[in-house]
N, C-alpha and C positions, 0 to 999 in steps of 0.2 A: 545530399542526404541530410534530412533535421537530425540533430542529436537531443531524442526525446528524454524530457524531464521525467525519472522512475517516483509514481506516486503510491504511499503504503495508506490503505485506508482501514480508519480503526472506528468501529463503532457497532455498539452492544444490540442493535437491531438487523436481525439480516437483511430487511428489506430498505431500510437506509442505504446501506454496502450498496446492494443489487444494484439500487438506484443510480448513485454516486459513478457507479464503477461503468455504469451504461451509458452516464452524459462523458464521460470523463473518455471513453471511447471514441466518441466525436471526435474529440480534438487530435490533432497530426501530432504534435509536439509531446503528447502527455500517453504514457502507459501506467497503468498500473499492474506492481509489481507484486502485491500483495494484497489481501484484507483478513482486517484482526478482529475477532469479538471483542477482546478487550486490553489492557494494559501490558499483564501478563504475558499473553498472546504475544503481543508487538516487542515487547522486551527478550521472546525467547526466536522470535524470528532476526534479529538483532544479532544476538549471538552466535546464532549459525550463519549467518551472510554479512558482518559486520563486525570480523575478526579484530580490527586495529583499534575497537571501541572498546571502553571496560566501562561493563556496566554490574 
């Protein structure tokens, strides 16, 4: 079994995301785990699934 690389995609266009997140499917290796509109976003998903981090 690959132990796939979790990728979080952040960016202020949805159809960027969409995009990103459809080539990125392709690949065996790579899942993505999230996608963020923006900074915010990614900093509050952070918090809730990335306890040992202080941010």
């Amino acid at each position: 079994m690959i132990k796939k690389i979790k990728v979080l995609i952040a960016d202020d266009h949805e159809l960027i995301r969409q995009g990103l997140e459809r080539i990125i499917s392709f690949e065996d290796d790579l899942t993505v785990i999230y996608e963020a509109k923006d900074g915010i976003d990614v900093i509050d998903f952070l918090k809730k699934k990335c306890r040992m981090y202080s941010f």
